[in-house]
N, C-alpha and C positions, 0 to 999 in steps of 0.2 A: 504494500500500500504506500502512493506514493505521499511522504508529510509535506505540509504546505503551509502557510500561514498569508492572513486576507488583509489587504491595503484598503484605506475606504475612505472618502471623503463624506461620505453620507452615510446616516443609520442605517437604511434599508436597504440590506444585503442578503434579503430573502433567494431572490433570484440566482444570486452566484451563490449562495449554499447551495441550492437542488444543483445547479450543474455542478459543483463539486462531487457530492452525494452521488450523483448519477455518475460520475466517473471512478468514484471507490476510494475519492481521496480525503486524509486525514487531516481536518484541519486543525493545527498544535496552537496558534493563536491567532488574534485580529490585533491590528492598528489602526485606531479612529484619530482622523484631523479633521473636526468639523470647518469646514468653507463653504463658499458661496460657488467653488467653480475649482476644480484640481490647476496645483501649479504649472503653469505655460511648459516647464521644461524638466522636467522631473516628478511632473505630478502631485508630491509630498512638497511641502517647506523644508529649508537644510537641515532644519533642526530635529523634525521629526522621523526624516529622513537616516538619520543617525542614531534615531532612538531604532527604527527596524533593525538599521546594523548590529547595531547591538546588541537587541533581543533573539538575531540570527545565532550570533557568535555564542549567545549561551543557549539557546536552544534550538541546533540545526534542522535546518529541513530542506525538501527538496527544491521545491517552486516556489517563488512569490505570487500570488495571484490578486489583482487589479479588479477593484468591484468599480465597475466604469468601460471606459475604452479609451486607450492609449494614446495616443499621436506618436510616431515613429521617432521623434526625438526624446518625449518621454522616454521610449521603449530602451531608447539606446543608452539615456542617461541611467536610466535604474539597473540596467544590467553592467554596467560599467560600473558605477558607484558601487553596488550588493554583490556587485561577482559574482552574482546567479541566478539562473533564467528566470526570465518574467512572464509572465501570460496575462490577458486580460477576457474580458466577458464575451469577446467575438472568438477567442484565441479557445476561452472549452467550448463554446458554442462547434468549433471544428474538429476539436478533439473528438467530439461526442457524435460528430457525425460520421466521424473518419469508424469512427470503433462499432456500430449503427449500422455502414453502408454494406450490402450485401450482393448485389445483382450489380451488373455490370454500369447500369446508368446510375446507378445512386452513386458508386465509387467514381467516376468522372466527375460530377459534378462537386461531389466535395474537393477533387484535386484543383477542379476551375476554383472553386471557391478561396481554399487554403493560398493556392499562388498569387491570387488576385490579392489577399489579405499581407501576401507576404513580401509584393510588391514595393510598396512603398517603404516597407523597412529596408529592402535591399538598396532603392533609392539613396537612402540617409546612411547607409553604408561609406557606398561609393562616395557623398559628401564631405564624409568622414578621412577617407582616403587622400581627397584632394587636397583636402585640412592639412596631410601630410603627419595622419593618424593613420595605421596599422593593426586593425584592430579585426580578433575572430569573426564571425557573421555567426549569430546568437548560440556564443560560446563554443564552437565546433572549430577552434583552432582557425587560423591562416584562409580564405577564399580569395579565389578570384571571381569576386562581386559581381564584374560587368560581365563573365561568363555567364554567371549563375543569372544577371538578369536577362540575357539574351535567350538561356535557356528558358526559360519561365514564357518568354514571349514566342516562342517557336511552339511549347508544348500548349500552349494555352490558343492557339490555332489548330494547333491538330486537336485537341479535343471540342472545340466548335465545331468542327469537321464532322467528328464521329457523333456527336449532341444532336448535329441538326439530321442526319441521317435516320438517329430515333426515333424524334421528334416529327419525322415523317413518316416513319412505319406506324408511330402511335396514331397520328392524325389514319391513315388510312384503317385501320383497325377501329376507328372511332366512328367512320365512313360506316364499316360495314356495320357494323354493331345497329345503327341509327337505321338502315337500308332493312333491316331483319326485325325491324319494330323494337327495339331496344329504348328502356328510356334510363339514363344513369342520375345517379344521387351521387352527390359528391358530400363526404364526411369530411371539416374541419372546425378549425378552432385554439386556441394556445393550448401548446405542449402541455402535455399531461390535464387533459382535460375529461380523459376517459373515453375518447374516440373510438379506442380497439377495444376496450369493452361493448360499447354501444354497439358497433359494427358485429361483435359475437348474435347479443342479443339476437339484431334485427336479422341475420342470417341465418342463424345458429351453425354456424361453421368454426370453428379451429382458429385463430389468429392469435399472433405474438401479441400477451396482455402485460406490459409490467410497467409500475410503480414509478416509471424515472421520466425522466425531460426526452425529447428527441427517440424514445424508441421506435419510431416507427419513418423510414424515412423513405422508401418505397412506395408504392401504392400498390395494393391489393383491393381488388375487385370479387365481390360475390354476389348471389343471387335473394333481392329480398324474399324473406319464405311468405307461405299462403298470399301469393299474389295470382291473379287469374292475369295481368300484365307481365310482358318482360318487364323486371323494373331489378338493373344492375346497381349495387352500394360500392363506393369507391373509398376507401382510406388513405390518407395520405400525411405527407410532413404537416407536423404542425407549427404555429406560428408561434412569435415571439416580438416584442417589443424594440423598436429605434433599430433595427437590422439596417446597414445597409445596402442602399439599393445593386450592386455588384454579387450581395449574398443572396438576395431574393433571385435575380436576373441568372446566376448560378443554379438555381432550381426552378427554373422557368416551366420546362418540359412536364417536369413532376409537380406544379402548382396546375399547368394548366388540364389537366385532370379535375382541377375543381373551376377553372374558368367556361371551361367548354360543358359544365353539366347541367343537367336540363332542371334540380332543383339541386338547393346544397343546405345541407342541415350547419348549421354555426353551435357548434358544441361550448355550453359555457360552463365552469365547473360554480355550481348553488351552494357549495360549502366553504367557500372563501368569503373575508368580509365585504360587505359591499364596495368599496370603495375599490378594490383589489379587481374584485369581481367584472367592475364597472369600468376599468382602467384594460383590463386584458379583451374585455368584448370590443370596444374602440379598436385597439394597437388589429385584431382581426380584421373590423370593419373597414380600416384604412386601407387593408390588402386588399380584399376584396372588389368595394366599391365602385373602383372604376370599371370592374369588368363583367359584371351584375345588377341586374335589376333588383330592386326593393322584393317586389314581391316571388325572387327565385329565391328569397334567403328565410331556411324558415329559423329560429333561434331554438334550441334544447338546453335547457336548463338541465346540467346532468347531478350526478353526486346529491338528490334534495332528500334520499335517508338519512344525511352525514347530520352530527347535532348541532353544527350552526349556519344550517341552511337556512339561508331568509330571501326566498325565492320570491316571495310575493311585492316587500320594498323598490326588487331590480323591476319585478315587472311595470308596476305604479308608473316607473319611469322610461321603461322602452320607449311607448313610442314616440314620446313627445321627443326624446333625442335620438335618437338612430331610427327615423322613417321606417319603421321594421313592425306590423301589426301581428305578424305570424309567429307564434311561439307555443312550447310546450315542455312539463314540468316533469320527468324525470328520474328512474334510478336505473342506470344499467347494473350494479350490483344486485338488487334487490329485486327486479325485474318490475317495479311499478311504474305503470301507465303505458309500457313498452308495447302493449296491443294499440292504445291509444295511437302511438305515434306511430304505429307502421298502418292504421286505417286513415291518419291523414295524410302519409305518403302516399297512398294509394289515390284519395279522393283527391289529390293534387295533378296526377295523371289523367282525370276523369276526361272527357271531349264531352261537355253535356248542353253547351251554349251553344244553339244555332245562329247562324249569323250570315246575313247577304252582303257582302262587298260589289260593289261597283268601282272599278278603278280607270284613270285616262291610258292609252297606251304610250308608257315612257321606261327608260332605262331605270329609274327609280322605283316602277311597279314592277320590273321584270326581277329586280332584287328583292321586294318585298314578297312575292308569291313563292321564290324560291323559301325564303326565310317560312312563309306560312305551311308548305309542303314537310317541311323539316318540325314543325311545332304545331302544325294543329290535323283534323283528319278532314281533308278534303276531300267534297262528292261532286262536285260538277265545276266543272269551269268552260266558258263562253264566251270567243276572242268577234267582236268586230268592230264597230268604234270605238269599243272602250272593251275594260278588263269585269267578267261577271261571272263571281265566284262564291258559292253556296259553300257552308264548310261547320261542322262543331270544332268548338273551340276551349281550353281550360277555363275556371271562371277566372283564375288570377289575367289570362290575357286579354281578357275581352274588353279593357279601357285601351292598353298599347294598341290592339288591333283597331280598335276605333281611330285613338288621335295618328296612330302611323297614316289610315284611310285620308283624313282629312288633310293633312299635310302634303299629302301628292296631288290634294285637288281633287277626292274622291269623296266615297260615304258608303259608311257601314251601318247597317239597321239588323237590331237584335230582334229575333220574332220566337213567340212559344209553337214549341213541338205540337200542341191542339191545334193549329190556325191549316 
């Protein structure tokens, strides 16, 4: 086990305890300097600075670890200054995916990740160098820097190479899936939120369930049970707060597994305090958002047998802040209401809304009918001055399908199945 001891400018070091935990390491102590903002160049002030060294030299350990994120001259002062490696919150963030990654595309994308990350320290390196400083690349003796970053920049193209290769077998396997009447649910939500538990439930199949941050970085796909639809469950990486965008952009391929799904459960863990609670559904929502509509998101409150679930507070306040009406409360341990939510995944699929579209004929309605063929079940379509197309439709689409109508300069009229 390797020992460690935590730097912090701020109390809450919740976060880098579980990725510690989750990597099996021992933390021997903490050092708090409360500020407003870690020092520009060292992170620590001199003095307290000194106080680490110190409490090293009487009580050794392996790592320093960083509750924060570093800047590369940070990086370089503190491992210079403590003579021994530093990590910070992005830095187990990769550990933990590196230790995690299984199948071939998960292991790529953490190597895109880590280099990406490790870039800019080789950077400040080379800096270093010019300084007419001679100094190891993070503690591994003597490098030749500007190799190591040329390498980083050649590997980090071949594996774009082999990403997007994927990334197009995925998309056509997504093709067919869709072409065979397939409809996928996309599982997410912040790490350890109970995802692969949920995912058990609602399949009842077999999946990696454990206790830590990041177990799950793949996606695995099953079949929801007792459906009379195809209706596939997707699991996948879960999310995490202030990432940046080079690590999201790294797991692109495997995020968009839940961009491209036709609804996505947002797993929220009901046994954290609100405030926690309320802050990790957000740091999700920002992911998301751009690439989903409101009403494909539906929210799960998971964990609400745990004894300080206060499910009800969060709900009060959904939807006045995160435009999100659709929600539902939750235990995959305990299996309560889990019938519940696999009959409103199901009613989510329904096609019960009939509805007459009349559209102009333009390049913009030859995009929208495709988009409609793909998401609702059309029965008649009728080309001659215009676009007339009879079709049921989910009830969550039936405002989009309206205001997309009018926007092209058409109209859509909702009529009941007696008429």
């Amino acid at each position: 086990m390797r020992r460690v001891c935590v730097i912090s400018v701020t109390e809450d070091m919740c976060e880098t305890e579980e990725l510690c935990e989750s990597l099996g390491y021992d933390i021997v102590f903490v050092v708090l300097q409360r500020r407003t903002r870690p020092q520009r160049s060292s992170f620590l002030g001199k003095g307290k600075l000194q106080t680490v060294s110190d409490a090293i030299s009487r009580c050794p350990v392996d790592t320093v670890v960083v509750n924060g994120e570093m800047e590369p001259l940070q990086h370089y002062n503190l491992e210079t200054t403590l003579g021994i490696a530093c990590i910070d919150r992005l830095g187990l963030v990769l550990e933990i995916f590196a230790m995690n990654a299984h199948d071939k595309q998960a292991k790529l994308q953490v190597e895109k990740a880590t280099l990406l990350y490790n870039l800019p320290l080789i950077k400040e390196w080379i800096h270093r160098q010019k300084s007419g400083e001679r100094p190891g690349f993070m503690g591994g003796g003597e490098y030749s820097t500007r190799g190591y970053e040329y390498f980083i920049r050649s590997r980090l193209t071949k594996i774009d190479d082999e990403l997007r290769n994927m990334e197009e077998e995925s998309a056509r396997r997504s093709r067919a899936r869709r072409d065979r009447g397939f409809h996928l649910v996309g599982l997410c939500g912040y790490t350890n939120a109970g995802k692969s538990s949920l995912m058990r439930r609602l399949t009842e199949e077999e999946v990696l369930v454990e206790d830590k941050v990041f177990s799950t970085l793949s996606t695995t796909t099953r079949r929801l049970t007792e459906s009379r639809k195809d209706i596939l469950v997707s699991d996948t990486i879960g999310f995490m707060s202030n990432l940046p965008p080079y690590m999201i952009q790294s797991f692109r391929s495997t995020l968009d597994q839940i961009f491209t799904a036709d609804l996505v459960l947002l797993v929220v863990d009901a046994s954290e305090k609100h405030e926690r609670m309320m802050a990790k559904m957000d740091a999700s929502l920002r992911i998301l958002r751009p690439h989903l509509y409101p009403e494909q998101v539906m929210v799960v409150f998971n964990k609400t047998d745990a004894p300080r679930a206060s499910v009800e507070e969060c709900v009060v306040n959904l939807s006045a802040l995160n435009d999100i009406h659709n929600h539902i409360s939750v235990s995959a341990r305990s299996g309560e209401n889990i019938d519940m939510l696999k009959d409103a995944v199901r009613q989510y699929f329904r096609y019960d809304v009939p509805m007459h579209l009349r559209l102009p004929q333009s390049s913009g309605t030859e995009s929208f009918v495709n988009w409609l063929y793909e998401n609702t079940d059309i029965g008649d379509v009728a080309r001659d001055e215009s676009v007339r197309i009879s079709l049921l439709c989910r009830r969550s689409d039936q405002d989009r399908i309206s205001d997309e109508a009018e926007k092209l300069g058409g109209a859509a009229v909702t009529y009941s199945p007696a008429v």
